[in-house]
Backbone as JSON, one array per atom type, in Angstrom:
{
  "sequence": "XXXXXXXXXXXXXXXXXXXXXXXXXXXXXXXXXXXXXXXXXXXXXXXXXXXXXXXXXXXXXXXXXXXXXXXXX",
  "N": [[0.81, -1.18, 0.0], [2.16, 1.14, 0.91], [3.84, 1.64, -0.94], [2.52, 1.96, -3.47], [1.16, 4.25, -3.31], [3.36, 5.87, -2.9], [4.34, 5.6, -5.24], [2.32, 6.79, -6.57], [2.72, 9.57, -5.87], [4.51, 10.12, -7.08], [4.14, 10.3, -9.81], [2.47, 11.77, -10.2], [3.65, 14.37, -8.9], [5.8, 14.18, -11.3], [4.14, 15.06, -13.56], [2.66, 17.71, -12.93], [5.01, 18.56, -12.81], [5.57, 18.85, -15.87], [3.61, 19.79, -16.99], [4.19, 22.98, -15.99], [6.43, 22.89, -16.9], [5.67, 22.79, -19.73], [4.0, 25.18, -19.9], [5.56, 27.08, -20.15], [6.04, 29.59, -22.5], [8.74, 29.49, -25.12], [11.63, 30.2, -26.73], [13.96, 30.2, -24.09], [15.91, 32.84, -22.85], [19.36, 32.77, -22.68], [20.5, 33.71, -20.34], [19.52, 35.11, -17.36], [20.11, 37.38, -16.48], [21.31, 41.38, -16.71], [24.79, 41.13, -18.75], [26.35, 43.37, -19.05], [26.95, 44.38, -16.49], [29.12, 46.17, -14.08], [31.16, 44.07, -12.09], [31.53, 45.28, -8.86], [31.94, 44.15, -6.11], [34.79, 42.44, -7.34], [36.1, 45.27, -8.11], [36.42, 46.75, -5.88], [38.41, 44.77, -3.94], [40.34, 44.47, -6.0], [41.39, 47.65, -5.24], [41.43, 47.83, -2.87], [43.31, 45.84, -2.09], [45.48, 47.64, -3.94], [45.83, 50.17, -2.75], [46.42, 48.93, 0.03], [48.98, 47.92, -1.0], [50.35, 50.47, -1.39], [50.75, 51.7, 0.71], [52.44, 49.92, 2.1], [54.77, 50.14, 0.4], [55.55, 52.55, 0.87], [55.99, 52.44, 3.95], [58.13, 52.74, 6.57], [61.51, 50.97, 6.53], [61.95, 48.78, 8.89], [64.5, 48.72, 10.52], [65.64, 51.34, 9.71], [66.0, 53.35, 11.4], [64.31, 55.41, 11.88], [62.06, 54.62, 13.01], [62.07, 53.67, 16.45], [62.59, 52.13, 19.2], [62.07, 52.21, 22.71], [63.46, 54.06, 24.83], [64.94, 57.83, 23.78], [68.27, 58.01, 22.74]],
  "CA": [[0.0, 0.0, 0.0], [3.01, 2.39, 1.08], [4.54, 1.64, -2.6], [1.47, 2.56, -4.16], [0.93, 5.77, -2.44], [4.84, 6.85, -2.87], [4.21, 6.11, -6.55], [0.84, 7.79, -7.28], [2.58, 10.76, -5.44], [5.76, 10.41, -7.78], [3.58, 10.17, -11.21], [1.67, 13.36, -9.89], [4.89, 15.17, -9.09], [6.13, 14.44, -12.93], [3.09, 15.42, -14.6], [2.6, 18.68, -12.8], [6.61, 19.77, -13.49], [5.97, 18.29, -17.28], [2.57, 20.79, -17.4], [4.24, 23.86, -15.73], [7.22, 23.29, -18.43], [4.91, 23.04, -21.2], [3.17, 26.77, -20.08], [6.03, 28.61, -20.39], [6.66, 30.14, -23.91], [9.97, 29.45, -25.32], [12.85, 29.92, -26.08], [14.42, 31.07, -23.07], [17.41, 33.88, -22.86], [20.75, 31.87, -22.01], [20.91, 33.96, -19.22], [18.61, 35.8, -16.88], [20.44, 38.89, -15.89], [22.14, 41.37, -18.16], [26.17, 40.84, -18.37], [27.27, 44.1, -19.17], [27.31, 44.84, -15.34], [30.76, 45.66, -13.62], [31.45, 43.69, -10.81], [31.61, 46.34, -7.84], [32.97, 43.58, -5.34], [35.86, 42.31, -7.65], [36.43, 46.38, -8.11], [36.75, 47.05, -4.51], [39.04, 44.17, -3.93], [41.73, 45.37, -6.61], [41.71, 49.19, -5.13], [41.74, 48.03, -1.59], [44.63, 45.57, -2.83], [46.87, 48.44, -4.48], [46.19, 50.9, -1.63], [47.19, 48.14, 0.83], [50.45, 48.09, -1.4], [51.03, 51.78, -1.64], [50.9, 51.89, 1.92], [53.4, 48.84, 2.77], [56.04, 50.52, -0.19], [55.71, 54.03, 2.01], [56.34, 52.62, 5.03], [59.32, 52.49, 6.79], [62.25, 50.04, 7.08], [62.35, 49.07, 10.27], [65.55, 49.41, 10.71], [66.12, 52.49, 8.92], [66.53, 54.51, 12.73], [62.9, 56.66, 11.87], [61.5, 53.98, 14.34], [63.31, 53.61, 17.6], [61.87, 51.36, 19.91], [62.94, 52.24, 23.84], [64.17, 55.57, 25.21], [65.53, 58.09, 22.8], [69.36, 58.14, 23.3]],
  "C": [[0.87, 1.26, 0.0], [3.43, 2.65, -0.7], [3.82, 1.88, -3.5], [1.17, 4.05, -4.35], [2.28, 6.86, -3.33], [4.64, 6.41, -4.68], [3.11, 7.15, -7.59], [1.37, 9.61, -6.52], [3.97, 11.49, -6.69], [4.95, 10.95, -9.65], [2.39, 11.67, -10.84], [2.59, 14.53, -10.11], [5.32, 15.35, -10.71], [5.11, 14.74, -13.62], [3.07, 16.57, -14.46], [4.36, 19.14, -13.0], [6.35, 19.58, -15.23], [5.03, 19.87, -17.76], [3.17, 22.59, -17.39], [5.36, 23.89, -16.74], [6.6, 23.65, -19.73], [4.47, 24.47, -21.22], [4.28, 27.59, -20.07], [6.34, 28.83, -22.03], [8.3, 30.05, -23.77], [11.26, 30.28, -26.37], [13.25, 30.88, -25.23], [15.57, 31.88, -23.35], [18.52, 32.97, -22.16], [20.9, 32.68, -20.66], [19.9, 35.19, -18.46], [18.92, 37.01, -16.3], [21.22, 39.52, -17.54], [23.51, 41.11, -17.92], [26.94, 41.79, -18.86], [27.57, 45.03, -17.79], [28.48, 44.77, -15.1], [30.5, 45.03, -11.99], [32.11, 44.5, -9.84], [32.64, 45.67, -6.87], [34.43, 43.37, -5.28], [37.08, 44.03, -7.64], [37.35, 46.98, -6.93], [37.73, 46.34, -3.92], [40.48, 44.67, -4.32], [41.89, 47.05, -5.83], [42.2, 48.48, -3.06], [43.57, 47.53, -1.52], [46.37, 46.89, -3.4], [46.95, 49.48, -3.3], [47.26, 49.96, -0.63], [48.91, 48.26, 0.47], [51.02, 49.32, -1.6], [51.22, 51.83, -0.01], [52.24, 51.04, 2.65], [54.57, 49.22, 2.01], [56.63, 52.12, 0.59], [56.13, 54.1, 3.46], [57.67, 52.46, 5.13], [60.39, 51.58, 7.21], [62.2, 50.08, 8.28], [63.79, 49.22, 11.15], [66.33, 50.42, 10.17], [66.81, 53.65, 10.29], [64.48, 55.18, 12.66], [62.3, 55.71, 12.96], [62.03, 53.78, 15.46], [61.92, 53.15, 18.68], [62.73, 51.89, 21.46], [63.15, 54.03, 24.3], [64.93, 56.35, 24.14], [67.55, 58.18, 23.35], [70.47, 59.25, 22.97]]
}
């Protein structure tokens, strides 16, 4: 009886996805957004990126003296 059930629920399931495929008009767009957007994230990434590196070529050796760790002498 269970195996009955779980099939009359499976042959329901595929009919109603077969029906709701059939109502849509076709052909679909390969892709559902447009793709001449810029990626903002990747954007923000690279700038934070080169700042980060303008900042680490500006700083200072640490042993150059400009830092002095301790009492000045």
């Amino acid at each position: 009886m269970t195996a009955l059930a779980a099939l009359l629920l499976v042959v329901t399931l595929v009919y109603a996805l077969e029906r709701a495929h059939r109502s849509r008009p076709g052909p679909w767009p390969p892709l559902a957004g447009s793709t001449d957007a810029a990626d903002r994230d990747a954007e923000r990434v690279r700038s934070d990126l080169r700042a980060a590196a303008g900042r680490a070529a500006a700083a200072p050796v640490s042993g150059s003296g400009r830092w002095r760790s301790g009492p000045a002498r």
